[in-house]
ZAVO-260112 format. One record per residue: residue number from 1; residue in three letters; x, y, z of N, C-alpha, C, O in turn. Coordinates in steps of 0.2 Angstrom, whole numbers. Atoms other than C-alpha are relative to their C-alpha. Example, Ala and Ser with C-alpha at 12.3 -4.5 7.8 and 13.67 -1.06 7.14 Angstrom:
! ZAVO-260112
> 1; ala; 4; -6; 0; 62; -22; 39; 4; 6; 0; 9; 5; 3 .
> 2; ser; -4; -6; -1; 68; -5; 36; -4; 5; 3; -1; 11; 4 .
***
This chain:
! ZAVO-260112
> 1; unk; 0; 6; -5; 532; 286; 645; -1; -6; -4; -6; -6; -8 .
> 2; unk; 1; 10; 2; 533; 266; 639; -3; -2; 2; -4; -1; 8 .
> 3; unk; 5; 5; -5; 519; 256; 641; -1; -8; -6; -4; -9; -11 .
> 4; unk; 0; 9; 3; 521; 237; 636; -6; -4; 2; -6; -6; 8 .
> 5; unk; 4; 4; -1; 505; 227; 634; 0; -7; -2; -5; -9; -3 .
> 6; unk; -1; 7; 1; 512; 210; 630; 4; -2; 1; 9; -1; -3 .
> 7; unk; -2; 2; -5; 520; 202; 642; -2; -8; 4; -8; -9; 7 .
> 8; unk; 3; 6; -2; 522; 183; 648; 3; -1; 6; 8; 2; 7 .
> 9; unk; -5; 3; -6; 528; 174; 665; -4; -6; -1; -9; -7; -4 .
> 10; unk; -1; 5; -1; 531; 158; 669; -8; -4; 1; -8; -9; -1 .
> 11; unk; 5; 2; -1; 512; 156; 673; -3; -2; -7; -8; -6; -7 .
> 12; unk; 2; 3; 6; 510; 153; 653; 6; -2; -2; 8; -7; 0 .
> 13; unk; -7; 3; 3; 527; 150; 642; 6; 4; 2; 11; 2; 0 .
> 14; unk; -4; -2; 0; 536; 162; 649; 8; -3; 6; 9; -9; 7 .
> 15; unk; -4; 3; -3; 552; 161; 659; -1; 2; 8; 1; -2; 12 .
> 16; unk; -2; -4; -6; 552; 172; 673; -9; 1; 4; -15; 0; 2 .
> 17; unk; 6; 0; -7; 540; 175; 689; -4; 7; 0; -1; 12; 2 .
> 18; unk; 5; -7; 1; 526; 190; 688; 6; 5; 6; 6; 11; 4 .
> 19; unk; -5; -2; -6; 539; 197; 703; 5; 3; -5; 7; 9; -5 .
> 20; unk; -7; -4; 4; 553; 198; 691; -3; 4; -6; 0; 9; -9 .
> 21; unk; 1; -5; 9; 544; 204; 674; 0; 7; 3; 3; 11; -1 .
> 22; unk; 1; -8; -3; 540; 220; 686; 8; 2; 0; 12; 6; -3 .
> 23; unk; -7; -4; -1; 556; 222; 691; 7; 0; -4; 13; 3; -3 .
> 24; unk; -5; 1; 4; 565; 218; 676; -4; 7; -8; 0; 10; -13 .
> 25; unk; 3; -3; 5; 552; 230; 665; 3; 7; 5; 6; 11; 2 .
> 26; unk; -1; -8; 0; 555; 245; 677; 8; 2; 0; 10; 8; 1 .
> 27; unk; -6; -2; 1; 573; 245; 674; 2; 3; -9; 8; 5; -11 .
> 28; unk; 2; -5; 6; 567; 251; 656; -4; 5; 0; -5; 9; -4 .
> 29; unk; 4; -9; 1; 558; 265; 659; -6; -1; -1; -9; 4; -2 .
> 30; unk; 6; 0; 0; 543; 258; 658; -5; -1; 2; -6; -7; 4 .
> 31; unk; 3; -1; -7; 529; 263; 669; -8; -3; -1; -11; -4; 4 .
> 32; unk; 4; 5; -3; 515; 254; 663; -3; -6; -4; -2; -5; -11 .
> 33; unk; -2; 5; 3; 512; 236; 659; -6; -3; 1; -10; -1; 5 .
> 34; unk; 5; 4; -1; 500; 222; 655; 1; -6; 0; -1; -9; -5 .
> 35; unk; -1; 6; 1; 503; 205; 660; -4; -4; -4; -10; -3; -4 .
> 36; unk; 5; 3; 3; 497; 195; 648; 2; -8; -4; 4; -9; -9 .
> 37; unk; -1; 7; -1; 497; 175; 651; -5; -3; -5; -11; -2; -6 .
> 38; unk; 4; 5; 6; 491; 163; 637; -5; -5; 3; -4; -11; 4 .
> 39; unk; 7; 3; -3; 473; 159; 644; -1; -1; 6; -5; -4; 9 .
> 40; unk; -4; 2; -9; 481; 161; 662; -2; 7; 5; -2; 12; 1 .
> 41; unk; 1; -7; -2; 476; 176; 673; 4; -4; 8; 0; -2; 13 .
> 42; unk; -2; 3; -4; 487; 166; 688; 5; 6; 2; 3; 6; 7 .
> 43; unk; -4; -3; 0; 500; 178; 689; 0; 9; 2; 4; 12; 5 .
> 44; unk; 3; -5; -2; 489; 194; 690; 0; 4; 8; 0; 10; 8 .
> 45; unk; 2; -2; -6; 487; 196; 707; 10; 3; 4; 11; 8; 7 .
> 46; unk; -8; 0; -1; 508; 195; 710; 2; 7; -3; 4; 11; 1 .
> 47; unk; -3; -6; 2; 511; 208; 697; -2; 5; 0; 0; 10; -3 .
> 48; unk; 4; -5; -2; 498; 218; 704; 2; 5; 6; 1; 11; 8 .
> 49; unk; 0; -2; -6; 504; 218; 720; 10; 4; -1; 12; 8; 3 .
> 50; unk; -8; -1; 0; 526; 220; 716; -1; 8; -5; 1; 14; -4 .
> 51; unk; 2; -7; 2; 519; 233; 704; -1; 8; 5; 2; 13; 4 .
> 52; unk; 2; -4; -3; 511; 243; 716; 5; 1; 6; 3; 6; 10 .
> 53; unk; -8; -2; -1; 530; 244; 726; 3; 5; -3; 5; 10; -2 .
> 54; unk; -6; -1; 6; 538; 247; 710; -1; 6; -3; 4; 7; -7 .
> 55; unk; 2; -4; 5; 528; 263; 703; -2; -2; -5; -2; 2; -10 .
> 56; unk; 1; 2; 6; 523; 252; 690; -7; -2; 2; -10; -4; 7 .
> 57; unk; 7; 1; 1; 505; 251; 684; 1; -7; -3; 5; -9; -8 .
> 58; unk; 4; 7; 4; 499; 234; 679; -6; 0; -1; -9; -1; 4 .
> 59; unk; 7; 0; 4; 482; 233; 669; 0; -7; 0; 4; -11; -2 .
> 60; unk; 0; 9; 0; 475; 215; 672; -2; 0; -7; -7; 4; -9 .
> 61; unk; 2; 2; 5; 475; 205; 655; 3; -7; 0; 6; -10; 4 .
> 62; unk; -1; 8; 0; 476; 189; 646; 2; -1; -7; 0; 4; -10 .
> 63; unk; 0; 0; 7; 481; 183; 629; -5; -6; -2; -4; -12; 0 .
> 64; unk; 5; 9; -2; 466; 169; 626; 0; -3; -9; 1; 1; -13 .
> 65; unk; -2; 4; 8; 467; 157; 609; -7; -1; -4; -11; -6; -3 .
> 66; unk; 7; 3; 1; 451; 159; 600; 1; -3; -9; 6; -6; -11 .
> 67; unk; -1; 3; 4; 448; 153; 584; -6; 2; -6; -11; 2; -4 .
> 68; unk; 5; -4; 4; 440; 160; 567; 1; -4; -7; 6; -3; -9 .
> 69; unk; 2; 5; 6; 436; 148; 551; 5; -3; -1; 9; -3; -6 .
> 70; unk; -6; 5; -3; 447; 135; 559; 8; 0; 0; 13; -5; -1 .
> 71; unk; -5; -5; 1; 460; 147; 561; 3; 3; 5; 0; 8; 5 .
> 72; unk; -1; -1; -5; 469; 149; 576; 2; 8; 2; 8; 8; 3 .
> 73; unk; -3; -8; -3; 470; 170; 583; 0; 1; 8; -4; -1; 12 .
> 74; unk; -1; -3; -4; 476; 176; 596; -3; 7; 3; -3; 13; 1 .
> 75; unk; 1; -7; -1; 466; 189; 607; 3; 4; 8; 4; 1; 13 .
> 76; unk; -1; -3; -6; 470; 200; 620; -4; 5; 4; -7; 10; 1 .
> 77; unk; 4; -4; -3; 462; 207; 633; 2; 5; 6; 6; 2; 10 .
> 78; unk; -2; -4; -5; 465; 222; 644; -7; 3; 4; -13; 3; 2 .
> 79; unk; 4; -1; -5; 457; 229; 658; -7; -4; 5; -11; -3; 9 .
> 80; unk; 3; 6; -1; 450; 212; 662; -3; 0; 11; 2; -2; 15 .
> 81; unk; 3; 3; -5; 440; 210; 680; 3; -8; 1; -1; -12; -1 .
> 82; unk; -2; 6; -1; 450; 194; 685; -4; -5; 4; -2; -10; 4 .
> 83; unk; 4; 2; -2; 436; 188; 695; -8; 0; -1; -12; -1; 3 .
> 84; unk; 6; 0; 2; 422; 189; 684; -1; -10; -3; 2; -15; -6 .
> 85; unk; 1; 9; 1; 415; 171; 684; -2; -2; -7; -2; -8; -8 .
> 86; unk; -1; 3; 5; 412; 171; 666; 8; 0; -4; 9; -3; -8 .
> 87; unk; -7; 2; 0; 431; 174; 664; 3; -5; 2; 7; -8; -2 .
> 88; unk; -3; 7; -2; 435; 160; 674; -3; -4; -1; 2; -8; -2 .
> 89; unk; 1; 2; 4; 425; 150; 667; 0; -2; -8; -2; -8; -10 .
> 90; unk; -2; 5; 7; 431; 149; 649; 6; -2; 1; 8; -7; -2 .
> 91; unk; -7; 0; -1; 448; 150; 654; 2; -7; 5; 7; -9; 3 .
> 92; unk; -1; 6; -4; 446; 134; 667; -2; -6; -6; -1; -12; -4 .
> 93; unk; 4; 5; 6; 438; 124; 650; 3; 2; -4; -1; 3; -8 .
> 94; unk; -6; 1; 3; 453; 129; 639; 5; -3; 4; 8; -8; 3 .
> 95; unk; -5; 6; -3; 464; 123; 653; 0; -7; -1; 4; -11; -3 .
> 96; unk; 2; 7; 0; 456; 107; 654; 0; -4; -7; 1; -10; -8 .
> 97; unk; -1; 2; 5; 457; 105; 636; 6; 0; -4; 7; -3; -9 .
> 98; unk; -8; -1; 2; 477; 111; 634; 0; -9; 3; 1; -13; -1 .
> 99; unk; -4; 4; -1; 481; 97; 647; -6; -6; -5; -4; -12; -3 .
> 100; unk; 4; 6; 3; 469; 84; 637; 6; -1; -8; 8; -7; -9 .
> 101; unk; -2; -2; 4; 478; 90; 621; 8; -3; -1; 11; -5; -6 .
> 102; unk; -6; -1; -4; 495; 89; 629; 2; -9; 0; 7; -12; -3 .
> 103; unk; -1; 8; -2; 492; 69; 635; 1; -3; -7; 6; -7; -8 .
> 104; unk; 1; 3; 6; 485; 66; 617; 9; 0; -5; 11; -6; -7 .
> 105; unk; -7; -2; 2; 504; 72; 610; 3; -4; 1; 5; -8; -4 .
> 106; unk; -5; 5; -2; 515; 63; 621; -3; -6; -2; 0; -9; -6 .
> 107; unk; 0; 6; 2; 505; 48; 618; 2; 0; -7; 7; -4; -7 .
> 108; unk; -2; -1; 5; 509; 51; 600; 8; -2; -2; 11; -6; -6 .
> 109; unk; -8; -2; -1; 528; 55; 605; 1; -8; 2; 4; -11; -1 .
> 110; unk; -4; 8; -1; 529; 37; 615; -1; -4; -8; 4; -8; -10 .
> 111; unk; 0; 6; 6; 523; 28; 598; 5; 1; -6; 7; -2; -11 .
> 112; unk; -6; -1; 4; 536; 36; 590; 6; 0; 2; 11; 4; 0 .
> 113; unk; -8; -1; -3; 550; 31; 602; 1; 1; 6; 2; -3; 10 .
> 114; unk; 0; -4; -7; 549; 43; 616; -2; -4; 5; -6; -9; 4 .
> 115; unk; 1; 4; -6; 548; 37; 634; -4; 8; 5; -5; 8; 10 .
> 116; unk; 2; -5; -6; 542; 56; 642; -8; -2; 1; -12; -5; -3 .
> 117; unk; 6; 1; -1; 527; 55; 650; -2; 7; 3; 3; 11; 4 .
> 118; unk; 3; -7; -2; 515; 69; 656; 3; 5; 7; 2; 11; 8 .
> 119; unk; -3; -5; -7; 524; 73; 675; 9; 1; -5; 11; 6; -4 .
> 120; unk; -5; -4; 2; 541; 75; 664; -1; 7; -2; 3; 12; 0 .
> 121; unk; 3; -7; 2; 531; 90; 655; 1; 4; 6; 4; 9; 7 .
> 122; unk; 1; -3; -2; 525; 94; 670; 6; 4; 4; 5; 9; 6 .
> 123; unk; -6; -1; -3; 543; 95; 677; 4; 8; -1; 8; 11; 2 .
> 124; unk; -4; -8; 3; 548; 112; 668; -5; 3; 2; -4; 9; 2 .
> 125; unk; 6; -5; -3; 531; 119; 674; 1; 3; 7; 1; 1; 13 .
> 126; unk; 0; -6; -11; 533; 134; 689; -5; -1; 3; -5; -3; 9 .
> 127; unk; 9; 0; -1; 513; 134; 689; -4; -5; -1; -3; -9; -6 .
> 128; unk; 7; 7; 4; 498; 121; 688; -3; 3; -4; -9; 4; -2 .
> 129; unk; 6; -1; 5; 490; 127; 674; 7; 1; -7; 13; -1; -8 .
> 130; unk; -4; -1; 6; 496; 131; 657; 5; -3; -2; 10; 0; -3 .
> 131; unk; -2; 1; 2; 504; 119; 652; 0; -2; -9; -6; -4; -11 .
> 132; unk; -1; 0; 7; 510; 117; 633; 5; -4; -6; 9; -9; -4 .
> 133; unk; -7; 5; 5; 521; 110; 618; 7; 3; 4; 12; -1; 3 .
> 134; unk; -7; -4; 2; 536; 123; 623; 1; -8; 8; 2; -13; 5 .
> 135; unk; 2; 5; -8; 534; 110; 641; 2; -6; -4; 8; -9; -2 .
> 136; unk; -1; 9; 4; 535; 93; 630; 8; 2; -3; 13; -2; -2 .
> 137; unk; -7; -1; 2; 551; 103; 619; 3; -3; 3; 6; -8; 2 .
> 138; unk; -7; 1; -4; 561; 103; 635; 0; -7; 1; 5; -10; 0 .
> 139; unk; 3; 6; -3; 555; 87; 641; 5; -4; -6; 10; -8; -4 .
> 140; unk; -1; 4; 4; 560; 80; 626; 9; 1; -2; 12; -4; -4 .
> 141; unk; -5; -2; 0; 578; 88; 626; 4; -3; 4; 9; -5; 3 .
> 142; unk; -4; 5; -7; 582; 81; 642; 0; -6; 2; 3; -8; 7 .
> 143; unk; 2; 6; 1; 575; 65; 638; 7; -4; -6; 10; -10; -6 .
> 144; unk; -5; 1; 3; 590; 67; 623; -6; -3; -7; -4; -2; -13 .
> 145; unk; 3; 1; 6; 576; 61; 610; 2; 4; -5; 3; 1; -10 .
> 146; unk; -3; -6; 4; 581; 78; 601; 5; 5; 4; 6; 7; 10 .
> 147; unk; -7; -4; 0; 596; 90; 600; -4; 5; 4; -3; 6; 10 .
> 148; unk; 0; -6; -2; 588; 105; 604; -9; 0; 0; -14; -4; -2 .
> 149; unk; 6; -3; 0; 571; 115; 608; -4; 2; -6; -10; 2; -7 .
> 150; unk; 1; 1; 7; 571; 118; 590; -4; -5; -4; -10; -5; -6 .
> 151; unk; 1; 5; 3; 570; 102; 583; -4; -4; 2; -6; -8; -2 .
> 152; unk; 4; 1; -2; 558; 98; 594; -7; 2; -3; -13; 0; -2 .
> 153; unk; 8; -4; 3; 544; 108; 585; 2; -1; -7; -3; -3; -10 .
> 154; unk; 0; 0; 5; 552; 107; 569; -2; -9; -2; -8; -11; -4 .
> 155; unk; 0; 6; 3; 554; 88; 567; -9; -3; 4; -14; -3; 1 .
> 156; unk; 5; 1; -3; 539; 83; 580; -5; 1; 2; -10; -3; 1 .
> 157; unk; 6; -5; -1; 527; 96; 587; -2; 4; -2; -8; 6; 1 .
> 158; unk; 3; -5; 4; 524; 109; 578; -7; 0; -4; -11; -5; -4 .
> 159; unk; 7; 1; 1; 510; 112; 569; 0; -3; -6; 3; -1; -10 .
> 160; unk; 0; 2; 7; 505; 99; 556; 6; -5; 1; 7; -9; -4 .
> 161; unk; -4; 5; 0; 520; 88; 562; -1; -6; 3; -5; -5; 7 .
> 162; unk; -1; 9; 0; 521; 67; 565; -6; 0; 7; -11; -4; 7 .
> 163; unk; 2; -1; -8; 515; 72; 586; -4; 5; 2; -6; 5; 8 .
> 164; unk; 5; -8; 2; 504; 88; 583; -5; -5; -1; -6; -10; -4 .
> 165; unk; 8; 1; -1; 486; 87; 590; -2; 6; 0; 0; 11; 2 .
> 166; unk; 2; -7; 3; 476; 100; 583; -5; 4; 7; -8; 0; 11 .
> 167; unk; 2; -3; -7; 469; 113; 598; -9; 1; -1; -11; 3; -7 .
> 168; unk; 6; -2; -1; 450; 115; 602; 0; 4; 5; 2; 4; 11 .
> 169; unk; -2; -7; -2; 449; 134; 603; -8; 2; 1; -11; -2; -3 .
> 170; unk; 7; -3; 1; 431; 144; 608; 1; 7; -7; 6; 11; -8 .
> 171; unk; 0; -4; 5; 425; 155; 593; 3; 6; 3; 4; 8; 8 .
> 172; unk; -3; -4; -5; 433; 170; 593; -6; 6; 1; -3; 11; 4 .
> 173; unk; 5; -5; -3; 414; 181; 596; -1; -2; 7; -2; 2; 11 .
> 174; unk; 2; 0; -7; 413; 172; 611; 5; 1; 4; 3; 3; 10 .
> 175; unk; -5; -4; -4; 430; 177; 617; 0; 8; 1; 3; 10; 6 .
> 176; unk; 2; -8; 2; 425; 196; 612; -5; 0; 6; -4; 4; 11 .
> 177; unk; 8; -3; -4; 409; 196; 622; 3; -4; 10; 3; -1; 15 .
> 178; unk; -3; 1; -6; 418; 186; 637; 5; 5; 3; 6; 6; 9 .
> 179; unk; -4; -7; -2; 429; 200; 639; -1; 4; 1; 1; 7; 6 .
> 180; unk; 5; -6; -2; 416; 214; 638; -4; -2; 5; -5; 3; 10 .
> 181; unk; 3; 2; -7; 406; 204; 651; 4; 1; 7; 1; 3; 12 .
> 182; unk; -4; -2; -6; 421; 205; 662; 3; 5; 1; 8; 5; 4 .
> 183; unk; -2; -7; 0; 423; 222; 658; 5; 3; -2; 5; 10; -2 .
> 184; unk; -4; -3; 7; 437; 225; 647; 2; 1; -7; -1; 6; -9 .
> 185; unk; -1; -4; 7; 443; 227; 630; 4; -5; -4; 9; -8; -1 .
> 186; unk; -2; 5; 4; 447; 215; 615; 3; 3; -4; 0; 7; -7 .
> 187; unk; -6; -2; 4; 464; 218; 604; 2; -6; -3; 3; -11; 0 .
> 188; unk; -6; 4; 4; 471; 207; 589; 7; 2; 1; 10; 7; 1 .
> 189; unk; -8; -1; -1; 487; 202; 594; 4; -1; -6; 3; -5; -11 .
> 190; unk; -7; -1; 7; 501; 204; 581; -5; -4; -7; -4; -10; -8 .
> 191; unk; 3; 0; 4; 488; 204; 566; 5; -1; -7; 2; -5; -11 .
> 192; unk; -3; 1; 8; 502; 205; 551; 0; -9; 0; -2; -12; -5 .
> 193; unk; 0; 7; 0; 504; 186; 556; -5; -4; -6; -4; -7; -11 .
> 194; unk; 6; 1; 3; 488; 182; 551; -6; 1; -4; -9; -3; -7 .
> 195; unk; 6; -3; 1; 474; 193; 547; 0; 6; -5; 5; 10; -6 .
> 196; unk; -2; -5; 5; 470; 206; 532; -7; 5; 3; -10; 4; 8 .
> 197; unk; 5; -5; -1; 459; 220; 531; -6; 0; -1; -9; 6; 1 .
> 198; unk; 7; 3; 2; 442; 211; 526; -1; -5; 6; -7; -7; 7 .
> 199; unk; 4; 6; -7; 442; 199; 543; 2; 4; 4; 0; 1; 9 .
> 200; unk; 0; -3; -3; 449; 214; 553; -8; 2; 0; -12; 0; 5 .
> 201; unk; 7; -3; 0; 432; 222; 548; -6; -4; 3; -10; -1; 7 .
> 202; unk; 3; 6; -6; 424; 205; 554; 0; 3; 5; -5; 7; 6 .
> 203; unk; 0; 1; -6; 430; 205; 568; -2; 7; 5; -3; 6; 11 .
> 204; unk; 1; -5; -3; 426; 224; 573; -9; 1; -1; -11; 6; 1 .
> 205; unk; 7; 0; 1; 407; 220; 569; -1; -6; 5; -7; -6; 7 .
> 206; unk; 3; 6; -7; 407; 204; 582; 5; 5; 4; 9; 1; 6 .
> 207; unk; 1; -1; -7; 413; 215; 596; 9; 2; 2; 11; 4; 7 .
> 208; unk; -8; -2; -2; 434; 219; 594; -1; 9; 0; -4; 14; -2 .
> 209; unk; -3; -7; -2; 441; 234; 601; 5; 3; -1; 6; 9; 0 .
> 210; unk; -6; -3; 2; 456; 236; 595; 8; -6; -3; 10; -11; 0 .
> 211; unk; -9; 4; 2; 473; 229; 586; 6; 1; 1; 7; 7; -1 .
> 212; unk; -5; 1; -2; 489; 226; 592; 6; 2; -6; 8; -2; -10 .
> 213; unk; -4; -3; 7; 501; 238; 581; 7; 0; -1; 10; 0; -7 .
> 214; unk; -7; 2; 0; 517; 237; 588; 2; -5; 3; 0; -5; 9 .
> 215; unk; -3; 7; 0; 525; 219; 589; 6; -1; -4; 7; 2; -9 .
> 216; unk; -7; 2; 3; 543; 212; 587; -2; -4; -9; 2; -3; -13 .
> 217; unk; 1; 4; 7; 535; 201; 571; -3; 8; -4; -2; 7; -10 .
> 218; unk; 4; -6; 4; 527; 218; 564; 7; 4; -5; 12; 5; -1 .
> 219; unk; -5; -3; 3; 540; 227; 551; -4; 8; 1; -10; 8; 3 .
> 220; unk; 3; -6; 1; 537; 245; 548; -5; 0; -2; -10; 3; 0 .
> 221; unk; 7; -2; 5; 526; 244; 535; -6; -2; 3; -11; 2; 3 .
> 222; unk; 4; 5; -4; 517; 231; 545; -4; 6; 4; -10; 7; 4 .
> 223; unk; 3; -4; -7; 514; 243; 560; -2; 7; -4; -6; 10; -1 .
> 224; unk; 2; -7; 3; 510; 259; 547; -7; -4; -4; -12; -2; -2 .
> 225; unk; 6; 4; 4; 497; 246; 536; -4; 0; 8; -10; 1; 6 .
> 226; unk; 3; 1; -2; 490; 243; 553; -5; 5; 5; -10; 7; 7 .
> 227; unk; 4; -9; -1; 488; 260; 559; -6; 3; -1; -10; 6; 2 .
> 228; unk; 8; -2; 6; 476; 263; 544; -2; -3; 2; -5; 1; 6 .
> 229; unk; 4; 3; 1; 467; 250; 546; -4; 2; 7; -10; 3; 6 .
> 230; unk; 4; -1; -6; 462; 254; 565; -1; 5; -1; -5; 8; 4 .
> 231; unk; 2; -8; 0; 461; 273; 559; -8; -2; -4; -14; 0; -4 .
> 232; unk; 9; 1; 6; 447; 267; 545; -4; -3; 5; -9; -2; 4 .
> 233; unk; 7; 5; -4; 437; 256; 557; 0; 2; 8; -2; -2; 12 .
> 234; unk; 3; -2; -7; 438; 267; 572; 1; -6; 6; -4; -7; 10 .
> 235; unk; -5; 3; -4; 449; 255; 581; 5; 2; 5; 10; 4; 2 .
> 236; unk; -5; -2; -3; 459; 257; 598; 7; -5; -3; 6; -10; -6 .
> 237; unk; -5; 5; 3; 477; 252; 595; 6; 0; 7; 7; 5; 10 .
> 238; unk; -4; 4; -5; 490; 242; 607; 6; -1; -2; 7; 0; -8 .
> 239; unk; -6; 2; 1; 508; 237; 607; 2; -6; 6; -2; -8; 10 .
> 240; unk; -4; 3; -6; 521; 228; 617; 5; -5; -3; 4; -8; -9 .
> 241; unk; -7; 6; 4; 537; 215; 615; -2; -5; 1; 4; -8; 2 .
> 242; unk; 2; 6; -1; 527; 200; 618; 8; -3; 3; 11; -8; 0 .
> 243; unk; -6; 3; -4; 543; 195; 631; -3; -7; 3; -8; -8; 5 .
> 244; unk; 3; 7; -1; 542; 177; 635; 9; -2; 4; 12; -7; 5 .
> 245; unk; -9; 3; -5; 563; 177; 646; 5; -3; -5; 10; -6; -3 .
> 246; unk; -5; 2; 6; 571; 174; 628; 1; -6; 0; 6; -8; -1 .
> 247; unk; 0; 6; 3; 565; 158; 626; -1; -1; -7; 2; -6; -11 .
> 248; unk; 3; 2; 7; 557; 162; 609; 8; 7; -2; 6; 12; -6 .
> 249; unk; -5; -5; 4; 576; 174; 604; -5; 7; 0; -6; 11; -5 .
> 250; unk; 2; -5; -4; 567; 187; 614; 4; 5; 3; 3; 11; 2 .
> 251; unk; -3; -3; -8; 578; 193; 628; 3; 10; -2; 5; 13; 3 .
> 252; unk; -1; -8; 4; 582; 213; 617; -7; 2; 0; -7; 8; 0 .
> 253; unk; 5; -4; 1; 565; 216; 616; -5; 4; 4; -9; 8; 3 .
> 254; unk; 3; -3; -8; 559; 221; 635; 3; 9; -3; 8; 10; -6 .
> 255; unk; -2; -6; 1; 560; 239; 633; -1; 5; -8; -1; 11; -9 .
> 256; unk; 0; 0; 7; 560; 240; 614; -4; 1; -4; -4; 6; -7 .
> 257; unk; 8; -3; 2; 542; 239; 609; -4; 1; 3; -7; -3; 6 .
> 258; unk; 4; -3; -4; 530; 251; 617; -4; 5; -3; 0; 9; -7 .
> 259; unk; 6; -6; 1; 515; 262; 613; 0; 7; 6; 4; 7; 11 .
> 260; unk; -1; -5; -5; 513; 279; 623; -6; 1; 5; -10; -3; 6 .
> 261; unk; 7; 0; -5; 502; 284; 636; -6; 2; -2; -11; 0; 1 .
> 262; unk; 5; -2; 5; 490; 292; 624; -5; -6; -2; -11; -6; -2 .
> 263; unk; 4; 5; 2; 486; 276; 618; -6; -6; 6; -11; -9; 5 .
> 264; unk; 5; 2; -8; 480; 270; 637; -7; 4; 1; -12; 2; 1 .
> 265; unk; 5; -2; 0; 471; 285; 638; -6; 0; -4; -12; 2; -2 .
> 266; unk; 7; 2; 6; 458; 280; 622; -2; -6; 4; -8; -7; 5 .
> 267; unk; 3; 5; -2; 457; 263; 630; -5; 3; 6; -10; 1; 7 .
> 268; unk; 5; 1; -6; 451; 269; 647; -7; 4; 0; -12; 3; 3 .
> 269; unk; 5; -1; 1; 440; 281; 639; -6; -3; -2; -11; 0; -2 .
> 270; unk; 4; 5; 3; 431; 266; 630; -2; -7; 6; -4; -12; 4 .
> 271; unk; 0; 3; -4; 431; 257; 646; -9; 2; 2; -11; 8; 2 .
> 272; unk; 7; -1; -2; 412; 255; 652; 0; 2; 7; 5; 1; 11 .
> 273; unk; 2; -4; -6; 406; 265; 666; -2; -5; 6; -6; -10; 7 .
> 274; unk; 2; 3; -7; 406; 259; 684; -5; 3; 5; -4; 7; 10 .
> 275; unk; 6; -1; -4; 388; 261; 692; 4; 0; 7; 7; -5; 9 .
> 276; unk; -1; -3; -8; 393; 269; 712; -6; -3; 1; -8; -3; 7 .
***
């Protein structure tokens, strides 16, 4: 059995609506899934409910942006109580600091020419939340300032580029503990990116539950180096095709990258006990 835990809609950078990821993932054979929106839990309840038509399991998650010796990681969380007020809570104070971050940009962008303003961003947004730079790209394509979606991050946004505002991320212990607060389980996403075997170890001493083994960016080796690593430190391990509707030269990997069911069952047996 397939089971993909990375997973976006339109509620963060993706393209497509928690409606269709279901109905687009069960046409791979894959029977259980985890939404998982970049600081966004908006979409949860949609892919819960089309899910539950579709034979499709969805596990409520999040991908949230924390940040480790001013270092931006990626965490993900599964099994997440969508309605734990300390979940909504950090998650409503990165919003607020994306769209502050966002403003900060474009003004940048106007001093260098551009005429977009923050409702053009908002123009390619499905959702009120989550918006981001992929948001300013388009903006800026259709504005004609740049050729392409590319060019826009390499010459202008990107990171470290002319229009680039640096992100105010929470540490990543207190993303770990906000997750166990709201009763789920904290995984490094796509680890080869960034992280080696001495700040995994970190990170499993403040409060991580497991690393994300299989990813489109992961090569073989990648994914077998990562393996070890969460067999020595007594680490659950995750996967999934991090699909985003082939914005990011995605659209092959729905179906592609998946863990088994084996791997769900370690997570739920590490899932904390519900007092009746």
């Amino acid at each position: 059995m397939k089971v993909d835990l990375h997973l976006h809609t339109y509620y963060s950078d993706g393209f497509f609506s928690p409606f269709e990821i279901v109905k687009k993932i069960q046409k791979t054979g894959t029977k259980i899934i985890s939404i998982t929106d970049h600081d966004n839990i908006g979409g949860l309840k949609e892919a819960i409910r089309t899910g539950l038509k579709e034979d499709i399991e969805v596990i409520p998650g999040v991908e949230i942006s924390g940040e480790y010796m001013n270092r931006e990681m990626h965490i993900l969380g599964y099994f997440i109580d969508p309605n734990a007020p300390v979940m909504k809570e950090l998650l409503t104070e990165i919003q607020e600091e994306r769209i502050l971050r966002i403003k900060k940009i474009i003004t940048k962008l106007n001093e260098l020419g551009s005429t977009i303003t923050y409702d053009d961003a908002k123009e390619d947004l499905k959702t009120t939340v989550s918006i981001g730079r992929p948001h300013i790209a388009n903006a800026l394509v259709k504005q004609g300032f740049v050729k392409s979606f590319f060019d826009a991050f390499s010459k202008y946004i990107g990171d470290d580029k002319v229009a680039d505002v640096k992100k105010v991320r929470p540490n990543y212990d207190r993303v770990f503990k906000v997750i166990k607060e709201a009763g789920g389980l904290s995984f490094l996403a796509h680890p080869a990116k960034y992280f080696n075997e001495e700040e995994i170890k970190i990170f499993k001493s403040a409060g991580l539950d497991g690393i994300e083994v299989i990813h489109p960016s992961h090569t073989a080796t990648d994914t077998k180096k990562y393996k070890e690593i969460a067999s020595k430190f007594n680490l659950l391990t995750s996967g999934g095709s991090d699909f985003h509707g082939g914005r990011k030269n995605d659209a092959g990997n729905m179906g592609k990258y998946y863990i088994s069911e084996k791997e769900i069952d370690k997570m739920r047996a590490m899932l904390p006990k519900k007092v009746a």
